[in-house]
Biopython code that builds the backbone (N, CA, C, O; Angstrom):
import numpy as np
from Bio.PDB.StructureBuilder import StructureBuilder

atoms = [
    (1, "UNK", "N", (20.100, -51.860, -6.171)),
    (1, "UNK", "CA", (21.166, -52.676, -6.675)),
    (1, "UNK", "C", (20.868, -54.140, -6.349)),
    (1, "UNK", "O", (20.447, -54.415, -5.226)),
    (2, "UNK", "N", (21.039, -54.996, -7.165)),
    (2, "UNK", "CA", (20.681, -56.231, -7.120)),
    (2, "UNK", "C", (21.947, -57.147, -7.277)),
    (2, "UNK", "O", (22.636, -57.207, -8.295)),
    (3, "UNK", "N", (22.182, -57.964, -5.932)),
    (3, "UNK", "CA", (23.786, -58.892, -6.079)),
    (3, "UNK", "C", (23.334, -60.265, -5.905)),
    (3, "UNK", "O", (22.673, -60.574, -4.914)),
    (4, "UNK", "N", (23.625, -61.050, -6.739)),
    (4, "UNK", "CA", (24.228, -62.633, -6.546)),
    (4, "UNK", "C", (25.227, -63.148, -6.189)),
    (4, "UNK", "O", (26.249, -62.890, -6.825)),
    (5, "UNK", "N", (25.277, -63.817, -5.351)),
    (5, "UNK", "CA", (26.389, -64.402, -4.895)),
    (5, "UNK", "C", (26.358, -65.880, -5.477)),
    (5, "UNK", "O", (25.154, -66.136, -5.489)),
    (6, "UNK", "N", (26.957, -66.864, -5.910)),
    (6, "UNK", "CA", (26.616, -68.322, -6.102)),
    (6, "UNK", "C", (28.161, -68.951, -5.736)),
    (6, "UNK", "O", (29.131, -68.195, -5.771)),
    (7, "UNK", "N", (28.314, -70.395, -5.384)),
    (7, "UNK", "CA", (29.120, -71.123, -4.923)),
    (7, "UNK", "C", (29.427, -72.423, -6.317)),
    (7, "UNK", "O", (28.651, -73.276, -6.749)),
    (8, "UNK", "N", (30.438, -72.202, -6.604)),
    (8, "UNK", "CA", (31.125, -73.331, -7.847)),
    (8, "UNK", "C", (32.114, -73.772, -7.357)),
    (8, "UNK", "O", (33.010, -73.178, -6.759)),
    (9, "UNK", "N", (31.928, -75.456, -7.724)),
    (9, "UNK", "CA", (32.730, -76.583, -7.152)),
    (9, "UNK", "C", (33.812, -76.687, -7.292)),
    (9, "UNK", "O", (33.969, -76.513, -8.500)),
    (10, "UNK", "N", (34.734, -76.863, -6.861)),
    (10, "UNK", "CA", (36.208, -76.667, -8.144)),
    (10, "UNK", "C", (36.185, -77.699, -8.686)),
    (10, "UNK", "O", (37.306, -78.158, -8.466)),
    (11, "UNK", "N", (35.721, -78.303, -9.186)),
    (11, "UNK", "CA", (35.904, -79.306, -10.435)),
    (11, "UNK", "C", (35.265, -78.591, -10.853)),
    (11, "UNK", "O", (35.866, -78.555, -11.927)),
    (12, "UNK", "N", (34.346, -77.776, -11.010)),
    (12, "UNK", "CA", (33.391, -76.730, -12.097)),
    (12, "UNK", "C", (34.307, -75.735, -12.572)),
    (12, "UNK", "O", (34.154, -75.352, -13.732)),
    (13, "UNK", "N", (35.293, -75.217, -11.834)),
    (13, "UNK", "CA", (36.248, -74.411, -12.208)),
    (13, "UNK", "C", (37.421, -74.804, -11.858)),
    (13, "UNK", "O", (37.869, -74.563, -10.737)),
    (14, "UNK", "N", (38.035, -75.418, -12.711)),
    (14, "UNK", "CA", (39.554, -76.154, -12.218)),
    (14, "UNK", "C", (40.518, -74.987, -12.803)),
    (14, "UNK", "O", (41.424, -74.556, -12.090)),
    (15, "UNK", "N", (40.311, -74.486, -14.105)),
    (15, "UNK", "CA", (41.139, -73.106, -14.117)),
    (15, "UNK", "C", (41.389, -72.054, -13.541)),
    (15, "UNK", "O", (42.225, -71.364, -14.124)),
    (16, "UNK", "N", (40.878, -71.541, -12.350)),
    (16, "UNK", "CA", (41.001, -70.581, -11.793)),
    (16, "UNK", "C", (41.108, -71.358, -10.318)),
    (16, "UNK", "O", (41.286, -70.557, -9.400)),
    (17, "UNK", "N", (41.036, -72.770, -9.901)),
    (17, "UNK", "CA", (41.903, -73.126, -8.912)),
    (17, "UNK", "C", (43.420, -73.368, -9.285)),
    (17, "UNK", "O", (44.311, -73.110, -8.476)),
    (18, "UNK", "N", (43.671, -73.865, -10.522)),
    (18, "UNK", "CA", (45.135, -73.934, -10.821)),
    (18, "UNK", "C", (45.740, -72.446, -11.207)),
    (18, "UNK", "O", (46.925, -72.263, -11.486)),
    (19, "UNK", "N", (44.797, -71.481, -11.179)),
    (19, "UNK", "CA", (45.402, -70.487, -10.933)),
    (19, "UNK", "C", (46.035, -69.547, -9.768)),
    (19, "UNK", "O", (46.760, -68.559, -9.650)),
    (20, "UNK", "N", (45.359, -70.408, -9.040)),
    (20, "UNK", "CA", (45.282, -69.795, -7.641)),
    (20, "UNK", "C", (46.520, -70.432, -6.580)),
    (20, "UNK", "O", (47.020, -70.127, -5.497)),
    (21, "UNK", "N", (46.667, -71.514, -7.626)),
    (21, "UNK", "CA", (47.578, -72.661, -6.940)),
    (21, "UNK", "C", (49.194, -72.257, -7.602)),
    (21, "UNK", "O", (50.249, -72.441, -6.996)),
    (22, "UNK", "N", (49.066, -71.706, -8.904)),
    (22, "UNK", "CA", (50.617, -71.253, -9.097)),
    (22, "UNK", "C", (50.575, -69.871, -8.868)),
    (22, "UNK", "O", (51.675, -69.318, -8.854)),
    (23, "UNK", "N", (49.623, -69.201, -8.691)),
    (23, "UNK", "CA", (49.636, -67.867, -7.340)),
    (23, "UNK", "C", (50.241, -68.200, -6.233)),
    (23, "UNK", "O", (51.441, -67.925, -6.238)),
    (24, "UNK", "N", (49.840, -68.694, -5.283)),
    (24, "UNK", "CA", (50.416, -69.492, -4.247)),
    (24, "UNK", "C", (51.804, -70.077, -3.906)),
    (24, "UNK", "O", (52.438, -70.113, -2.852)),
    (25, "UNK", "N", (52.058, -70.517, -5.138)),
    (25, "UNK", "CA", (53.295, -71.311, -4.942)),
    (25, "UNK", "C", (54.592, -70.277, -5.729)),
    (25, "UNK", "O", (55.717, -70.775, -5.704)),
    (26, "UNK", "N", (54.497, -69.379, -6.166)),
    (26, "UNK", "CA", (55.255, -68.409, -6.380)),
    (26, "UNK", "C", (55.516, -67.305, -5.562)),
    (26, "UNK", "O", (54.587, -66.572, -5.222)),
    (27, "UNK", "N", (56.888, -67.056, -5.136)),
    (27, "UNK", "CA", (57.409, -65.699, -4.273)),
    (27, "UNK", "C", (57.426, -64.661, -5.000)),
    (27, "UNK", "O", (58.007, -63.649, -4.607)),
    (28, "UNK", "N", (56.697, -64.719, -6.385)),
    (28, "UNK", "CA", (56.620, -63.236, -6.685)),
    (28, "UNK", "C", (55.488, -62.736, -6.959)),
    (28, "UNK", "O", (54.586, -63.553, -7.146)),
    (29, "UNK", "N", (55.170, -61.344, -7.067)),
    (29, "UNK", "CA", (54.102, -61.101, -7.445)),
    (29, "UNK", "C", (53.970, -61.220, -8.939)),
    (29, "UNK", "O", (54.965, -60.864, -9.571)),
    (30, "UNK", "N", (52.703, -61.747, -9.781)),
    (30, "UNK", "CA", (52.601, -61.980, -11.385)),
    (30, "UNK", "C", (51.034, -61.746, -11.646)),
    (30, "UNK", "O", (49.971, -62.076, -11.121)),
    (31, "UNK", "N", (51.384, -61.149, -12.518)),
    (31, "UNK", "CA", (50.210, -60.744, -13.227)),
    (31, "UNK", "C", (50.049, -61.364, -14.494)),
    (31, "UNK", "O", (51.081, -61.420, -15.162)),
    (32, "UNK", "N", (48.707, -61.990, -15.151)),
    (32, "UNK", "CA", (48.532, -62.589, -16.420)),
    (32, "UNK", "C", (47.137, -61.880, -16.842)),
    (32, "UNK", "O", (45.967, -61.895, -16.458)),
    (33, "UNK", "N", (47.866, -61.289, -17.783)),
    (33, "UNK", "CA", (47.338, -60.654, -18.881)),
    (33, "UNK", "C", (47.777, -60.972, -20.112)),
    (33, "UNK", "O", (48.906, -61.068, -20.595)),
    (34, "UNK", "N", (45.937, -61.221, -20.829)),
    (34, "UNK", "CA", (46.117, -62.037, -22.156)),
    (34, "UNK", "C", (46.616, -63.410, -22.610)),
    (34, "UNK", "O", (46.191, -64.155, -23.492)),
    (35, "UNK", "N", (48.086, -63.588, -21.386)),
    (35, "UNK", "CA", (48.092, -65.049, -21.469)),
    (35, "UNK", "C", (48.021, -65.597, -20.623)),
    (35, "UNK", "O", (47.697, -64.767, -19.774)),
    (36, "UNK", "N", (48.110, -66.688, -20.080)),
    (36, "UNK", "CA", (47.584, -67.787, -19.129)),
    (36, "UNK", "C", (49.257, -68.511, -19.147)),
    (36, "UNK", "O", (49.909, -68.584, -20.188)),
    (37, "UNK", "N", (49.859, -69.097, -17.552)),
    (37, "UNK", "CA", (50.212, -69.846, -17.135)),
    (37, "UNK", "C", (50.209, -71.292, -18.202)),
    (37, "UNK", "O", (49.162, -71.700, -18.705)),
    (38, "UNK", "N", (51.594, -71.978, -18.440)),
    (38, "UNK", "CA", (51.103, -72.803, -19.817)),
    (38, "UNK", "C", (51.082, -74.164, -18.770)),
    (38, "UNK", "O", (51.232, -75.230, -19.367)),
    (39, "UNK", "N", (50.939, -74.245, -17.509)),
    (39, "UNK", "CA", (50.341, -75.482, -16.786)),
    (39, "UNK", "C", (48.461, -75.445, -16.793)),
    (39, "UNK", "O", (47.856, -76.516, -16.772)),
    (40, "UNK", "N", (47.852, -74.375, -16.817)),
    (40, "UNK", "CA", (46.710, -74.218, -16.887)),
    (40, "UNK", "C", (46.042, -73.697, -18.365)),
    (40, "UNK", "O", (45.206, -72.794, -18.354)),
    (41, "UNK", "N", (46.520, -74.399, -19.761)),
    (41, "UNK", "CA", (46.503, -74.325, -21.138)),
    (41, "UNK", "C", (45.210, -75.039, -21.174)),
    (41, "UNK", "O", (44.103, -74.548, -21.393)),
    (42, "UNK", "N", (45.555, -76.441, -20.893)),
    (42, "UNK", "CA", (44.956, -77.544, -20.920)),
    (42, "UNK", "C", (43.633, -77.458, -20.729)),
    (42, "UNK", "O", (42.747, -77.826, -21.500)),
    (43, "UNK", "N", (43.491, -76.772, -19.279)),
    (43, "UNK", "CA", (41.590, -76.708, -18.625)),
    (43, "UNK", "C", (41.516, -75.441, -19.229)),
    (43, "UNK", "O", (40.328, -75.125, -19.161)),
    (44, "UNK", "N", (42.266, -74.380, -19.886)),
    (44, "UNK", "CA", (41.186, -73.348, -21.032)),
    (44, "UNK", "C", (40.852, -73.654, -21.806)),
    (44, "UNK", "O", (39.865, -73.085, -22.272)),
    (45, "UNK", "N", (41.550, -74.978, -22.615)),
    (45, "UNK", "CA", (40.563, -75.542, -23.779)),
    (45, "UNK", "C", (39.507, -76.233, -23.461)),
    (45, "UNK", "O", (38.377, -76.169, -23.946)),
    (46, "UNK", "N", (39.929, -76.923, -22.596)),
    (46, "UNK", "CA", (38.442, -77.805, -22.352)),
    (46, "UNK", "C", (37.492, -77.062, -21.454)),
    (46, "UNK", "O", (36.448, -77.684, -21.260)),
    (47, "UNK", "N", (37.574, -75.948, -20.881)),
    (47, "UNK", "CA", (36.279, -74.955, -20.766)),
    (47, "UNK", "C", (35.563, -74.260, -22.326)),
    (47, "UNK", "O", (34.522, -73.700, -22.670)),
    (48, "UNK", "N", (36.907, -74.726, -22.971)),
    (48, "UNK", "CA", (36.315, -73.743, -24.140)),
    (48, "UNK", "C", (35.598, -74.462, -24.937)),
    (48, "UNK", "O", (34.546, -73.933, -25.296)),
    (49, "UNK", "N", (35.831, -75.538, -25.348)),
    (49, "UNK", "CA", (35.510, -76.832, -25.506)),
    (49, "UNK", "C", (33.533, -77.202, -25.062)),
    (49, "UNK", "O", (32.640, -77.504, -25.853)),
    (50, "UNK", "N", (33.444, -77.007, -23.493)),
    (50, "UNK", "CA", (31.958, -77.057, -23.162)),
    (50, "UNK", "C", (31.341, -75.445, -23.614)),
    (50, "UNK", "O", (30.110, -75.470, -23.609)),
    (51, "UNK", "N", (31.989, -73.869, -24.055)),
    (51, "UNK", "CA", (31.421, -73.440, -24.170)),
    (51, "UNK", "C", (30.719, -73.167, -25.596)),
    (51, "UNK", "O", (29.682, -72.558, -25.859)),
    (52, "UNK", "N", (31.693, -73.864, -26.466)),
    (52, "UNK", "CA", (31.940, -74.131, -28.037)),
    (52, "UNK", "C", (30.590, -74.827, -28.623)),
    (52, "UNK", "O", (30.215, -74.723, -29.791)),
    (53, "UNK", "N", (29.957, -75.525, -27.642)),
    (53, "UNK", "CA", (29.094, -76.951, -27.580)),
    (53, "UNK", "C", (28.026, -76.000, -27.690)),
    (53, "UNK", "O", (27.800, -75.030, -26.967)),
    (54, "UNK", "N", (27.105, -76.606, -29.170)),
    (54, "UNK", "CA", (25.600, -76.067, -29.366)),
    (54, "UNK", "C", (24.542, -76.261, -27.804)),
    (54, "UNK", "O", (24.304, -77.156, -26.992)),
    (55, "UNK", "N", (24.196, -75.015, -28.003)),
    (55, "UNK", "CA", (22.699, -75.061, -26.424)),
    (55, "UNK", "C", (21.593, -76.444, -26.861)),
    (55, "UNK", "O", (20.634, -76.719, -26.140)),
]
sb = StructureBuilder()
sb.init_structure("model")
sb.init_model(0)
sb.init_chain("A")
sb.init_seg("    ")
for serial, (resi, resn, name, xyz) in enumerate(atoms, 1):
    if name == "N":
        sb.init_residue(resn, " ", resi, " ")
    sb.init_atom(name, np.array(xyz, "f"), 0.0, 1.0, " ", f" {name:<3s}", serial, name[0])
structure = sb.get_structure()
Protein backbone atom coordinates (compact mmCIF):
# COMPACT_ATOMS: atom_id res chain seq x y z
CA UNK A 1 0.00 0.00 0.00
CA UNK A 2 1.36 3.21 -0.96
CA UNK A 3 0.25 6.66 1.20
CA UNK A 4 0.92 10.36 0.65
CA UNK A 5 0.56 12.60 2.96
CA UNK A 6 1.11 16.46 1.65
CA UNK A 7 0.59 19.83 3.62
CA UNK A 8 -1.71 22.82 1.84
CA UNK A 9 -1.58 26.35 2.91
CA UNK A 10 -4.84 27.69 3.72
CA UNK A 11 -4.83 30.26 1.33
CA UNK A 12 -4.46 27.14 -1.09
CA UNK A 13 -7.60 25.93 0.42
CA UNK A 14 -9.70 28.68 1.84
CA UNK A 15 -12.92 26.52 1.24
CA UNK A 16 -12.52 23.91 3.44
CA UNK A 17 -11.00 26.35 6.14
CA UNK A 18 -14.27 28.36 5.97
CA UNK A 19 -15.69 25.23 6.32
CA UNK A 20 -14.23 24.26 9.20
CA UNK A 21 -14.79 27.66 10.64
CA UNK A 22 -18.76 27.55 10.37
CA UNK A 23 -18.25 23.89 11.75
CA UNK A 24 -16.83 25.42 14.66
CA UNK A 25 -18.89 28.15 15.28
CA UNK A 26 -22.14 26.21 15.25
CA UNK A 27 -23.76 24.22 18.38
CA UNK A 28 -25.12 21.85 16.13
CA UNK A 29 -24.17 19.06 14.45
CA UNK A 30 -24.57 19.72 10.22
CA UNK A 31 -23.95 17.91 7.58
CA UNK A 32 -23.52 19.35 3.81
CA UNK A 33 -24.40 17.34 1.27
CA UNK A 34 -24.54 18.50 -2.30
CA UNK A 35 -24.80 21.93 -1.03
CA UNK A 36 -22.33 24.13 0.50
CA UNK A 37 -22.80 26.78 3.31
CA UNK A 38 -23.83 30.08 1.13
CA UNK A 39 -20.85 32.08 3.14
CA UNK A 40 -18.39 29.68 1.42
CA UNK A 41 -20.25 30.07 -2.39
CA UNK A 42 -17.82 32.55 -3.25
CA UNK A 43 -14.26 30.43 -2.80
CA UNK A 44 -16.23 27.35 -4.77
CA UNK A 45 -16.33 29.43 -7.67
CA UNK A 46 -13.16 30.72 -7.67
CA UNK A 47 -11.60 27.18 -7.07
CA UNK A 48 -13.67 26.34 -9.87
CA UNK A 49 -12.65 29.09 -11.74
CA UNK A 50 -8.57 27.90 -11.44
CA UNK A 51 -9.83 24.41 -12.23
CA UNK A 52 -11.90 25.57 -15.41
CA UNK A 53 -8.43 27.21 -16.66
CA UNK A 54 -6.77 25.36 -19.82
CA UNK A 55 -3.34 23.19 -18.57
Amino acid sequence: MHCRISRIRREANNVAHQMVKAGFNSANIQFWVEEVPDRVVPGVEEDRNWMDQPG
